[in-house]
PyMOL Python script that loads the backbone (N, CA, C, O; Angstrom):
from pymol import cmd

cmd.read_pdbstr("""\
ATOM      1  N   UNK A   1       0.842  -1.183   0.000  1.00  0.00           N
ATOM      2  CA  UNK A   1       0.000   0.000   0.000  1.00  0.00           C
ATOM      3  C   UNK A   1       0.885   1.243   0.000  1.00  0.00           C
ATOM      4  O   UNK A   1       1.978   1.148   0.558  1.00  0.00           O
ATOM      5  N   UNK A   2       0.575   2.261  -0.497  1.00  0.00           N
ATOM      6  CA  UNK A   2       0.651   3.300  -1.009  1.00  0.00           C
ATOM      7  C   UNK A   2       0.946   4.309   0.348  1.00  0.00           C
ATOM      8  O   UNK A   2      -0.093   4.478   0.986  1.00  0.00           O
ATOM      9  N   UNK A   3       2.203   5.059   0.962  1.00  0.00           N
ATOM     10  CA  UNK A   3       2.537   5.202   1.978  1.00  0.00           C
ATOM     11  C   UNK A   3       1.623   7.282   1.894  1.00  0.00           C
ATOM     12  O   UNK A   3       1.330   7.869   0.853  1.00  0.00           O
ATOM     13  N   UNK A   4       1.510   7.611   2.775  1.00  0.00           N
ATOM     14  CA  UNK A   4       1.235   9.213   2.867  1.00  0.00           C
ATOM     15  C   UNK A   4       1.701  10.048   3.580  1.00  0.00           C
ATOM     16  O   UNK A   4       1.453   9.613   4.705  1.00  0.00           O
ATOM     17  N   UNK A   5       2.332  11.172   3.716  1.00  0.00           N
ATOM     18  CA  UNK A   5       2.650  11.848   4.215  1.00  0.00           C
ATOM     19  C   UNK A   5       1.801  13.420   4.591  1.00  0.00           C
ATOM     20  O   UNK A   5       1.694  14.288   3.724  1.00  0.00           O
ATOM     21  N   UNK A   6       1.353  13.562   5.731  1.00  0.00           N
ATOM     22  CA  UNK A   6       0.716  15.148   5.988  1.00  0.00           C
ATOM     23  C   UNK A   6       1.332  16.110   7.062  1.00  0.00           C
ATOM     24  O   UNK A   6       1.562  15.708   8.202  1.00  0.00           O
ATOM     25  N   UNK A   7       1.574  17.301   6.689  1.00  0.00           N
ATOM     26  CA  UNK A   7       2.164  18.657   6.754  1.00  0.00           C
ATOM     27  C   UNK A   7       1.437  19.313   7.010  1.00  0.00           C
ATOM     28  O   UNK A   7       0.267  18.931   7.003  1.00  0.00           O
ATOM     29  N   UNK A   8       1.737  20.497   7.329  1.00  0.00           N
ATOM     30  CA  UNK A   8       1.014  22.095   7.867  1.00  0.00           C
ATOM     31  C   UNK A   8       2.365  22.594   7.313  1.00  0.00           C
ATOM     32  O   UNK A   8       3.509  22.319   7.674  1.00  0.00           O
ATOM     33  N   UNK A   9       1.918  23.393   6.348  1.00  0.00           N
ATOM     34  CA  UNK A   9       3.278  24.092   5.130  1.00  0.00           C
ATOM     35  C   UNK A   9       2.380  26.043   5.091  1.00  0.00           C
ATOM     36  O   UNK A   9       1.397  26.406   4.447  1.00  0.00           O
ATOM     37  N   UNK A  10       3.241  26.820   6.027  1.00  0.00           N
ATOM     38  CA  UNK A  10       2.652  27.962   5.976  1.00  0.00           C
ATOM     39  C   UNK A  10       1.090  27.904   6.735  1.00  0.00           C
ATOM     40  O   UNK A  10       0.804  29.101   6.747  1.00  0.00           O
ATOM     41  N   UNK A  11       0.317  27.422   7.158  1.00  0.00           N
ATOM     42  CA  UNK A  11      -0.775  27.077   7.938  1.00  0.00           C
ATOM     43  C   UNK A  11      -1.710  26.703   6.774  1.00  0.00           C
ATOM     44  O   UNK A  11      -2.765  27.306   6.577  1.00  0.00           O
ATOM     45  N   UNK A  12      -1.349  25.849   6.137  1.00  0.00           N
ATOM     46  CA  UNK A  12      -2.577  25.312   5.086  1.00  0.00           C
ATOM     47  C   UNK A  12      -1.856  23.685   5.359  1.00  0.00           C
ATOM     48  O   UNK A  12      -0.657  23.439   5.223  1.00  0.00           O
ATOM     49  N   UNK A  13      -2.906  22.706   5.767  1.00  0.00           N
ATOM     50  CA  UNK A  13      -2.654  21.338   5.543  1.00  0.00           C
ATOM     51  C   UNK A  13      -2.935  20.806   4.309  1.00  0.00           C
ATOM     52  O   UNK A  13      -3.791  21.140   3.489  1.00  0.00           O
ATOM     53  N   UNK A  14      -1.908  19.728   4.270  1.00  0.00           N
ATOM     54  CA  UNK A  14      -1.582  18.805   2.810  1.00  0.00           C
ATOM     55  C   UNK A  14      -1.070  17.687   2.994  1.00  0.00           C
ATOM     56  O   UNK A  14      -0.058  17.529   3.676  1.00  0.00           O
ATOM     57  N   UNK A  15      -1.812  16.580   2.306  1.00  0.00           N
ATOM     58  CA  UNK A  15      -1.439  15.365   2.336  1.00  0.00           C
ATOM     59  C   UNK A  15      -0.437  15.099   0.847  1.00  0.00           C
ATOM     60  O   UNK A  15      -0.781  15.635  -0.207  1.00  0.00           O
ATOM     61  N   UNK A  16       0.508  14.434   0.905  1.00  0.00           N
ATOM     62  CA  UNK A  16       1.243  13.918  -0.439  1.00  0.00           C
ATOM     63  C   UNK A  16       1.211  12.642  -0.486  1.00  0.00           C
ATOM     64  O   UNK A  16       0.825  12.048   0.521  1.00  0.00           O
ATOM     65  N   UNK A  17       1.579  11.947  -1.579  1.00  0.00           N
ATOM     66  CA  UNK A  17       2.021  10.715  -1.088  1.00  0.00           C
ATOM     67  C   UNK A  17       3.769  10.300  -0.976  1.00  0.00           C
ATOM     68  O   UNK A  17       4.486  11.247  -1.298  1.00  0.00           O
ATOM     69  N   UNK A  18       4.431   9.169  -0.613  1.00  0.00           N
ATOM     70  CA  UNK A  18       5.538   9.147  -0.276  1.00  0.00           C
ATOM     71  C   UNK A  18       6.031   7.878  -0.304  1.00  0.00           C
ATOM     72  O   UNK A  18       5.413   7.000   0.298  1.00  0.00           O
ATOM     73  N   UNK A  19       7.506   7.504  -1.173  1.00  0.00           N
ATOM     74  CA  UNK A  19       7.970   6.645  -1.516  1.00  0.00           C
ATOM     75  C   UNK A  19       9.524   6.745  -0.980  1.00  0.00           C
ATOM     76  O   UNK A  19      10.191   7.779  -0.997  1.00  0.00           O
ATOM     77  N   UNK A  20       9.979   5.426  -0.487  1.00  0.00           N
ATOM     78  CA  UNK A  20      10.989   5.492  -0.208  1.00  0.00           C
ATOM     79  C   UNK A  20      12.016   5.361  -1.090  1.00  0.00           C
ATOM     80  O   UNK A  20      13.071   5.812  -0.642  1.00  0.00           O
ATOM     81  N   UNK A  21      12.092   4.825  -2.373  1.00  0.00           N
ATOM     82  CA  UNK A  21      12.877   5.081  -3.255  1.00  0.00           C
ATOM     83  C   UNK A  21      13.317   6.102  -3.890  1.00  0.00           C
ATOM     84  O   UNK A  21      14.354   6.278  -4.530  1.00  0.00           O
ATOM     85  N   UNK A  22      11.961   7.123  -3.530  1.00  0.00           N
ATOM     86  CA  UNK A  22      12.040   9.192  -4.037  1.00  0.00           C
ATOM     87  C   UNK A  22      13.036   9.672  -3.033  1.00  0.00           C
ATOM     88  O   UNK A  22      14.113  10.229  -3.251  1.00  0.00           O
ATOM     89  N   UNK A  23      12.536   9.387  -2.002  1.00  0.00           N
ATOM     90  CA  UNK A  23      13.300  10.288  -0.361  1.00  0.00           C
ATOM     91  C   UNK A  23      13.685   9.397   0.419  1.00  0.00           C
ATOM     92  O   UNK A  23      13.472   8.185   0.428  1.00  0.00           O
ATOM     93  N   UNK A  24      14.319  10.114   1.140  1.00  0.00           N
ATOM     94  CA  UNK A  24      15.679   9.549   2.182  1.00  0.00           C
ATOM     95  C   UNK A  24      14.698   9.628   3.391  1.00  0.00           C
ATOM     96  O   UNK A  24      14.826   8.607   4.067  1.00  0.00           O
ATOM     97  N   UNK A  25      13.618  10.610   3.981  1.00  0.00           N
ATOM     98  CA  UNK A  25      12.727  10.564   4.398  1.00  0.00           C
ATOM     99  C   UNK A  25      11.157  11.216   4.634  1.00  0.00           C
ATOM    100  O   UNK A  25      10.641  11.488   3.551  1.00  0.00           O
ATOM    101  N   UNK A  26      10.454  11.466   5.589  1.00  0.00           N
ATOM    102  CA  UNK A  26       8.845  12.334   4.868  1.00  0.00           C
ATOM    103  C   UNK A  26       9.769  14.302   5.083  1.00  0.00           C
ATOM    104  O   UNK A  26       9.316  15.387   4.720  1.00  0.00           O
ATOM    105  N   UNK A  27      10.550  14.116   5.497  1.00  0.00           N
ATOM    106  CA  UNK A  27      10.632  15.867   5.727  1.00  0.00           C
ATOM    107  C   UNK A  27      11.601  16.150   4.280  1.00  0.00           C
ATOM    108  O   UNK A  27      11.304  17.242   3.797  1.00  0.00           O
ATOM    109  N   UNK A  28      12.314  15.668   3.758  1.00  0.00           N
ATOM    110  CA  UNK A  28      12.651  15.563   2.493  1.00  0.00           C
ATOM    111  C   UNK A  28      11.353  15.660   1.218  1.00  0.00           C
ATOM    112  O   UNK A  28      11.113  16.740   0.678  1.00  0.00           O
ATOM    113  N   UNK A  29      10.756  14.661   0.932  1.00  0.00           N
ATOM    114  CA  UNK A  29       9.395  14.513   0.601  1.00  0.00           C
ATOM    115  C   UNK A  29       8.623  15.796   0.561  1.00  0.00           C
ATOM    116  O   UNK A  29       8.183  16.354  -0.445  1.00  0.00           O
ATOM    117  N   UNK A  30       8.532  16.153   1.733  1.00  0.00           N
ATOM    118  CA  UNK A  30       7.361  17.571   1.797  1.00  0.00           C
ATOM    119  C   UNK A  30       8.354  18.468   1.362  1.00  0.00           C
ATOM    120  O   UNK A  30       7.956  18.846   0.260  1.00  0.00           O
ATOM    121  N   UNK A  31       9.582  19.100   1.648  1.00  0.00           N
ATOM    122  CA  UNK A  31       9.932  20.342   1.412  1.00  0.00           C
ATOM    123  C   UNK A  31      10.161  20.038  -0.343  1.00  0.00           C
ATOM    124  O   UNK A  31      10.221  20.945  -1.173  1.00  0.00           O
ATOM    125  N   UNK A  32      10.258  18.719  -0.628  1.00  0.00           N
ATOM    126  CA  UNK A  32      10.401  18.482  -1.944  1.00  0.00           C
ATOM    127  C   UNK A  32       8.980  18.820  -2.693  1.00  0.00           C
ATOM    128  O   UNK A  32       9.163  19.208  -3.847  1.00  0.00           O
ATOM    129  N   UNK A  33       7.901  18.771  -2.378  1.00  0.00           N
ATOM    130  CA  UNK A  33       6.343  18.827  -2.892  1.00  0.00           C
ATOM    131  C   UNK A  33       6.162  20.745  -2.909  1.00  0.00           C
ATOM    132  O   UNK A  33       5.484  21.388  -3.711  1.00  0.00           O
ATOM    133  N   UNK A  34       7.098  21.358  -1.631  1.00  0.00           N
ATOM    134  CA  UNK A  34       6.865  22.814  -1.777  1.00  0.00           C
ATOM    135  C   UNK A  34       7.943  23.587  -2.303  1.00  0.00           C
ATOM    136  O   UNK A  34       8.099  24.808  -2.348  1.00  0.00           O
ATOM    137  N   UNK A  35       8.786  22.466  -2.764  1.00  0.00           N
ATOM    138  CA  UNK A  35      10.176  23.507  -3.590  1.00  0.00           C
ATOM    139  C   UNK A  35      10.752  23.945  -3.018  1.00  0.00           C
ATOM    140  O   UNK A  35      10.981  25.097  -3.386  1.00  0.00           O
ATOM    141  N   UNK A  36      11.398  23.552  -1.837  1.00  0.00           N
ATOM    142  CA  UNK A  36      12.196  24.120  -0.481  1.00  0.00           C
ATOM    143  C   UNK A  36      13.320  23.863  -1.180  1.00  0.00           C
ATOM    144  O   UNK A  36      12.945  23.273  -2.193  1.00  0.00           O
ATOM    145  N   UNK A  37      14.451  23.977  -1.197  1.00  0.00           N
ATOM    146  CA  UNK A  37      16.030  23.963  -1.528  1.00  0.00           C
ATOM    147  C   UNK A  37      16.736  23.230  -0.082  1.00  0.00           C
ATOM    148  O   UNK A  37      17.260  24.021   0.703  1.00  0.00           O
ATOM    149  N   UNK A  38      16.752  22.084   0.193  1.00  0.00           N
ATOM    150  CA  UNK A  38      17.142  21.769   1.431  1.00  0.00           C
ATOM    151  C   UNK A  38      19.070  21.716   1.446  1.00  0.00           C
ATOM    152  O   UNK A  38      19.610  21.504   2.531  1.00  0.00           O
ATOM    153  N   UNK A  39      20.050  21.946   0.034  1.00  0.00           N
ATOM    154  CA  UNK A  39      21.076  21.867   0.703  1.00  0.00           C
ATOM    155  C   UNK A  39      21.524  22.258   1.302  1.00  0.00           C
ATOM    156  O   UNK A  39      21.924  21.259   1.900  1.00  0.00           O
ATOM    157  N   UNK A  40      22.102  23.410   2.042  1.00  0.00           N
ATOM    158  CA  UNK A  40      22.454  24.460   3.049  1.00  0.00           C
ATOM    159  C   UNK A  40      21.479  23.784   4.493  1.00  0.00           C
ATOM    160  O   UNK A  40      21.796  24.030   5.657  1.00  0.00           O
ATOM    161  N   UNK A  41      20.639  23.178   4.219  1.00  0.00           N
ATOM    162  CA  UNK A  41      20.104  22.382   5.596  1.00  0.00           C
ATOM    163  C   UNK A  41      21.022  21.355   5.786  1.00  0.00           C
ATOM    164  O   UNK A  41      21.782  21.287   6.751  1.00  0.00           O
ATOM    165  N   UNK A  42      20.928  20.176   4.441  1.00  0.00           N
ATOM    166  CA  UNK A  42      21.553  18.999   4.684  1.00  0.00           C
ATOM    167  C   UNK A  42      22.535  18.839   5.003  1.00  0.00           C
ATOM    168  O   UNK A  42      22.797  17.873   5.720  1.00  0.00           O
ATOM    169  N   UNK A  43      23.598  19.827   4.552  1.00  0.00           N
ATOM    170  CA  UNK A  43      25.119  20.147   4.359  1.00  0.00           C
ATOM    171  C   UNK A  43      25.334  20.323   6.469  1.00  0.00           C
ATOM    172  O   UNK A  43      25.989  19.653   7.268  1.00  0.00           O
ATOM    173  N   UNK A  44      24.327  21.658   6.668  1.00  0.00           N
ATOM    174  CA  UNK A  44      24.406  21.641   8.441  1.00  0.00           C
ATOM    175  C   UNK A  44      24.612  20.047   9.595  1.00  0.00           C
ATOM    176  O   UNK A  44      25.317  19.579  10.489  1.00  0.00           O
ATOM    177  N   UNK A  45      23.230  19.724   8.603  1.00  0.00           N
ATOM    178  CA  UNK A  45      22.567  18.564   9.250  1.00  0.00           C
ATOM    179  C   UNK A  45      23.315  17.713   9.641  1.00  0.00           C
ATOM    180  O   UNK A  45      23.348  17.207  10.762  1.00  0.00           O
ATOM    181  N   UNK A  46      24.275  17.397   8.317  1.00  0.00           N
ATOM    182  CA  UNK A  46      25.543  16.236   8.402  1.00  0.00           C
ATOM    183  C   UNK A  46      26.513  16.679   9.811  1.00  0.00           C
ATOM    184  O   UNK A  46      26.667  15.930  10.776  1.00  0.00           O
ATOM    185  N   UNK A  47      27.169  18.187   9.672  1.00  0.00           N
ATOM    186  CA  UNK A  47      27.720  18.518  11.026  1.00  0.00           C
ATOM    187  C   UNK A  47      27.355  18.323  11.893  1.00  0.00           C
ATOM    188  O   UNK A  47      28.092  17.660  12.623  1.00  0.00           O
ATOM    189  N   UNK A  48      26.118  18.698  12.398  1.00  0.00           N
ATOM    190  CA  UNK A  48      25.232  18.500  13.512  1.00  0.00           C
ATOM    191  C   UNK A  48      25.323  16.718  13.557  1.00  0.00           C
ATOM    192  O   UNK A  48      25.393  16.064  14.597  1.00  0.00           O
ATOM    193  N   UNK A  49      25.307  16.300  12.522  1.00  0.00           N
ATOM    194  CA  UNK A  49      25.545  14.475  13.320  1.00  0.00           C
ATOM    195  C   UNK A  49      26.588  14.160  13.287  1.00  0.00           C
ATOM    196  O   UNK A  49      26.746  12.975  13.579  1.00  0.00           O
ATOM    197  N   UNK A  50      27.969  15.020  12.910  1.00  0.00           N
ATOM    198  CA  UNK A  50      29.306  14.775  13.342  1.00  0.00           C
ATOM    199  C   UNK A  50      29.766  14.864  14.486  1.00  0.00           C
ATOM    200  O   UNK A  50      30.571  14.121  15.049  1.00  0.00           O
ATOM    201  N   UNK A  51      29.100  16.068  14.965  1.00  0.00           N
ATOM    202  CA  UNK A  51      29.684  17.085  16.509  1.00  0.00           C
ATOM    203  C   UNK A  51      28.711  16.317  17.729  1.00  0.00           C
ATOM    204  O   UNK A  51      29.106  16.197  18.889  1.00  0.00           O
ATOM    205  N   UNK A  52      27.320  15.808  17.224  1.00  0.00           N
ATOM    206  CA  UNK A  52      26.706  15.875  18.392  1.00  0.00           C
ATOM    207  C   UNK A  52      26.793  14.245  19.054  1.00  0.00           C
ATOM    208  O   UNK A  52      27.001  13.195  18.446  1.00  0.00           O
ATOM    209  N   UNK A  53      26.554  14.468  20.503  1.00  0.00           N
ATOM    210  CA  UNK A  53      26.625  13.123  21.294  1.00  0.00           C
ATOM    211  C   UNK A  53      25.652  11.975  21.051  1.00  0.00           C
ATOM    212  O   UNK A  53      25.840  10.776  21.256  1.00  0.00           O
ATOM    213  N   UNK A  54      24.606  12.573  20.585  1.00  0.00           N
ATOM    214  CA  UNK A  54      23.513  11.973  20.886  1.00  0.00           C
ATOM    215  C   UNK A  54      22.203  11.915  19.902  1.00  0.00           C
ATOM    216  O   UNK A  54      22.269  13.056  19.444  1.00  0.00           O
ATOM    217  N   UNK A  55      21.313  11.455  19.422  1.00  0.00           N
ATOM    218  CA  UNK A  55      20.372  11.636  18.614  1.00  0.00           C
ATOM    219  C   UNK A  55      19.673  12.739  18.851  1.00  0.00           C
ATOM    220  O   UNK A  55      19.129  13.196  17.845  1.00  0.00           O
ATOM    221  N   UNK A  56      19.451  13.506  20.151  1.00  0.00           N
ATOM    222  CA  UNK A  56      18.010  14.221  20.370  1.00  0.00           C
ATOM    223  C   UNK A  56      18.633  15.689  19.937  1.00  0.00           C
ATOM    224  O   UNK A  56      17.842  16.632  19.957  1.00  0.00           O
ATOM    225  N   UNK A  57      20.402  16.015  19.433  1.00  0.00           N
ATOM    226  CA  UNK A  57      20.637  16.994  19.219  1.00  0.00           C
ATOM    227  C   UNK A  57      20.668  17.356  17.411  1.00  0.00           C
ATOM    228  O   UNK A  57      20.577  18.430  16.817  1.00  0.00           O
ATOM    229  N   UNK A  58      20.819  16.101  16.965  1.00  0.00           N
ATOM    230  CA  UNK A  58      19.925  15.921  15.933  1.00  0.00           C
ATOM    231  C   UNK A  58      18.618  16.154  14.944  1.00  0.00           C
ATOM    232  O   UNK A  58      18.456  16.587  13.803  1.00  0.00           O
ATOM    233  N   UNK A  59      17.866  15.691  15.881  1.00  0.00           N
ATOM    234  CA  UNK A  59      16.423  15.585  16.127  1.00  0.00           C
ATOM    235  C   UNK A  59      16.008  17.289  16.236  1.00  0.00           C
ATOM    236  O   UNK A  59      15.325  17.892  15.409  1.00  0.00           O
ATOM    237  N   UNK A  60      16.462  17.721  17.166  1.00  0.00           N
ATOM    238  CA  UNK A  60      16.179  18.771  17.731  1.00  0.00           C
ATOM    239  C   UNK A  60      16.298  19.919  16.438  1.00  0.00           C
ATOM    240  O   UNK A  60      15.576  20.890  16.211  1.00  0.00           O
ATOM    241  N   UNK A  61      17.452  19.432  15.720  1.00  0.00           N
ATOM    242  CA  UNK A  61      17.799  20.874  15.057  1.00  0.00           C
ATOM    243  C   UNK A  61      16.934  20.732  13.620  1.00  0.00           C
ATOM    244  O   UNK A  61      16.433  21.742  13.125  1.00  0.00           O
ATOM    245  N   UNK A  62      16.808  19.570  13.056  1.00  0.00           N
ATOM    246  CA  UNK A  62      15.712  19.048  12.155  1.00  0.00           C
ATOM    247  C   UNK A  62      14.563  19.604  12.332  1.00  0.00           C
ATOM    248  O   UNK A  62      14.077  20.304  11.444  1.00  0.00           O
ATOM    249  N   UNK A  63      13.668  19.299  14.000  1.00  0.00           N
ATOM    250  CA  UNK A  63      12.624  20.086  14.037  1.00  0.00           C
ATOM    251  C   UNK A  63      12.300  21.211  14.185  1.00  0.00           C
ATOM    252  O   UNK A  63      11.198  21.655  13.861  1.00  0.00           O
ATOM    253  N   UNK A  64      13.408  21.989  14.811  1.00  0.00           N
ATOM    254  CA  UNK A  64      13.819  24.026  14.137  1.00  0.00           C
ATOM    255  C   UNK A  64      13.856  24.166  13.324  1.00  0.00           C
ATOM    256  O   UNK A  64      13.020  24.964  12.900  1.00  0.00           O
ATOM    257  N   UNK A  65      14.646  23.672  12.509  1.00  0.00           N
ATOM    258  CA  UNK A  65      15.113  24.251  11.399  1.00  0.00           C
ATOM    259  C   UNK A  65      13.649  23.802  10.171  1.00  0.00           C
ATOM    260  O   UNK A  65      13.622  24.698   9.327  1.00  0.00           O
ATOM    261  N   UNK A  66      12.555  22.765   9.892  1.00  0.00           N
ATOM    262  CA  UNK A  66      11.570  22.904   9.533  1.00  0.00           C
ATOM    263  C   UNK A  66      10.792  23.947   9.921  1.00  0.00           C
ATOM    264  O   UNK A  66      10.455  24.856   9.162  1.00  0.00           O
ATOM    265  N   UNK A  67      10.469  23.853  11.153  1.00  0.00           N
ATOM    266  CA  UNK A  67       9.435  25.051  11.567  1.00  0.00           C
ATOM    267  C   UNK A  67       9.849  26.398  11.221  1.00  0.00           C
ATOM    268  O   UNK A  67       8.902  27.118  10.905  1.00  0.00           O
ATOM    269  N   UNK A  68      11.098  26.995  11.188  1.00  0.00           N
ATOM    270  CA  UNK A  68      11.735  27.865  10.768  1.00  0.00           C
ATOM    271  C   UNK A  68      11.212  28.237   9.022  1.00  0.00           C
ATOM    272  O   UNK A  68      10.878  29.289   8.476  1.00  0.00           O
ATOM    273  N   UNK A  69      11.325  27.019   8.604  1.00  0.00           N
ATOM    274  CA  UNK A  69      11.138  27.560   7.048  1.00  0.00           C
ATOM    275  C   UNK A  69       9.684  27.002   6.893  1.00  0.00           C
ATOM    276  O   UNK A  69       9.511  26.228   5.951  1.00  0.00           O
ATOM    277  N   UNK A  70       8.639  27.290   7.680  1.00  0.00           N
ATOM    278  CA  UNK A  70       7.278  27.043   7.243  1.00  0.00           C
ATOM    279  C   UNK A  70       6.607  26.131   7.973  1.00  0.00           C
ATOM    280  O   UNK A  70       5.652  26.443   8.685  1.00  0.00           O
ATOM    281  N   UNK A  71       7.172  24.621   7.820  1.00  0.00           N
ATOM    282  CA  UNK A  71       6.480  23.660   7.887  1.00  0.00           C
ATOM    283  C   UNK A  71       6.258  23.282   9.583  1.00  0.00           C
ATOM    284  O   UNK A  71       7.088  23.656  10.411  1.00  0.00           O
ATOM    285  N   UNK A  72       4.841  22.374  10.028  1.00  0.00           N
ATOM    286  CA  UNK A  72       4.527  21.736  11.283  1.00  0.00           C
ATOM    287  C   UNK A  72       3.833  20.786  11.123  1.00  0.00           C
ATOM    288  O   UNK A  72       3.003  20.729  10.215  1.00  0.00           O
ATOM    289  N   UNK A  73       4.056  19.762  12.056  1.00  0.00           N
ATOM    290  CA  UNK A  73       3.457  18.562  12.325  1.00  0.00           C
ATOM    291  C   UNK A  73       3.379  17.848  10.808  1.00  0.00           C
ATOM    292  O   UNK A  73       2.356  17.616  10.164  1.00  0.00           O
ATOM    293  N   UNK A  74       4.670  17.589  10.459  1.00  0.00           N
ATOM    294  CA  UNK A  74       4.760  16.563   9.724  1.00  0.00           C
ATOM    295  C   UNK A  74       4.988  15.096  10.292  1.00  0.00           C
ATOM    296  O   UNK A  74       5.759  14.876  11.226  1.00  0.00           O
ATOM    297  N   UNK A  75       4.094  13.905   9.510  1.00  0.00           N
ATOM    298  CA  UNK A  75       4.164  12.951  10.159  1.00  0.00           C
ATOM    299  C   UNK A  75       3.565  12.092   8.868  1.00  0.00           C
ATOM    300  O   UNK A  75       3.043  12.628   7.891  1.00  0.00           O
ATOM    301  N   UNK A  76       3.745  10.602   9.052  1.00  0.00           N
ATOM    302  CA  UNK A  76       2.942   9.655   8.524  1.00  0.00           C
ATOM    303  C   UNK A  76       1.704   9.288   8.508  1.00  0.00           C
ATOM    304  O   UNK A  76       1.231   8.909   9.580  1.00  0.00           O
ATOM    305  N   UNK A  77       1.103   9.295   7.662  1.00  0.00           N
ATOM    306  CA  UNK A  77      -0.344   8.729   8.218  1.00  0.00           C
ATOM    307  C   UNK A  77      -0.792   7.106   8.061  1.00  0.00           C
ATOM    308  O   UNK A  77      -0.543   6.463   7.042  1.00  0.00           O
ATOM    309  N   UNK A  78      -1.325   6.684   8.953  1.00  0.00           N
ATOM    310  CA  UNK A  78      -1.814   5.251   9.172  1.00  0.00           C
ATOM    311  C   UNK A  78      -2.437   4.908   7.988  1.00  0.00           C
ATOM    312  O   UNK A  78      -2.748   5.598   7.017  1.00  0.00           O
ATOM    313  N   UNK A  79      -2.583   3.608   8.246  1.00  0.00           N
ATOM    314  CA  UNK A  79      -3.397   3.199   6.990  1.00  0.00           C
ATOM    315  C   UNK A  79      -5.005   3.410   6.875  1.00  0.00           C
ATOM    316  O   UNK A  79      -5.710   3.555   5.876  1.00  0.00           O
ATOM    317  N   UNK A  80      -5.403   3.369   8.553  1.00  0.00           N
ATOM    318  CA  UNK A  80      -6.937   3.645   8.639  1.00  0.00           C
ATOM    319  C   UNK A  80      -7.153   5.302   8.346  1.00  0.00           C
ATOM    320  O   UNK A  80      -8.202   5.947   8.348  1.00  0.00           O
ATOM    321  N   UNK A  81      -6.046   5.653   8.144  1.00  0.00           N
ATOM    322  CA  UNK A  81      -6.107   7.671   8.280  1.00  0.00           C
ATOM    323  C   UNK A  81      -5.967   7.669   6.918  1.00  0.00           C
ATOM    324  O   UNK A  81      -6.105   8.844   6.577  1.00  0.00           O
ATOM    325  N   UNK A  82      -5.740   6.887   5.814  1.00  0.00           N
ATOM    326  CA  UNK A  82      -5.349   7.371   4.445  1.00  0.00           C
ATOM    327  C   UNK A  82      -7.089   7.492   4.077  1.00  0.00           C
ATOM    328  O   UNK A  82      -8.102   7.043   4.613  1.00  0.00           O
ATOM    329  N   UNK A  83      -6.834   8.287   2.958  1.00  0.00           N
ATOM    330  CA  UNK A  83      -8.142   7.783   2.276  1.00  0.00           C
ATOM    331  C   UNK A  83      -8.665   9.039   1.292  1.00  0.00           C
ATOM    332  O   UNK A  83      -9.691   8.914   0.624  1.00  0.00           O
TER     333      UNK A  83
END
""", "prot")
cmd.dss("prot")
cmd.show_as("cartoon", "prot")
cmd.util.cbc("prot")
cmd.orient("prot")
């Protein structure tokens, strides 16, 4: 089955759909559906998992640095939630 991804991009919600062979993962995916330019993120991103101890500093800067350029509550949706 056919995987989905939904966003809050600027305060308008949107569902896409989402393949793992397209993206590396769903926050890739969405900024990819709104034409975001993510290298200057990714390029950070990689540092940030060089320097940091731990996953949640990671994590952390992923979910700034989205909300920063628009996007909230990106997530997967279930299979009973597709439709």
């Amino acid at each position: 089955m056919a995987r989905q991804v939904a966003y809050t991009y600027k305060g308008q919600a949107k569902v896409i759909n989402f393949a793992y062979d397209k993206f590396h993962d769903m926050y890739e995916a969405a900024a990819a559906a709104e034409g975001v330019d993510l290298t200057r993120f990714l390029a950070m991103e990689q540092q940030v998992a060089m320097t940091a101890k731990g996953k949640g500093a990671l994590k952390s800067y992923r979910l700034n640095e989205f909300a920063r350029m628009g996007f909230k509550d990106i997530r997967m949706l279930r299979d009973e939630e597709q439709g």
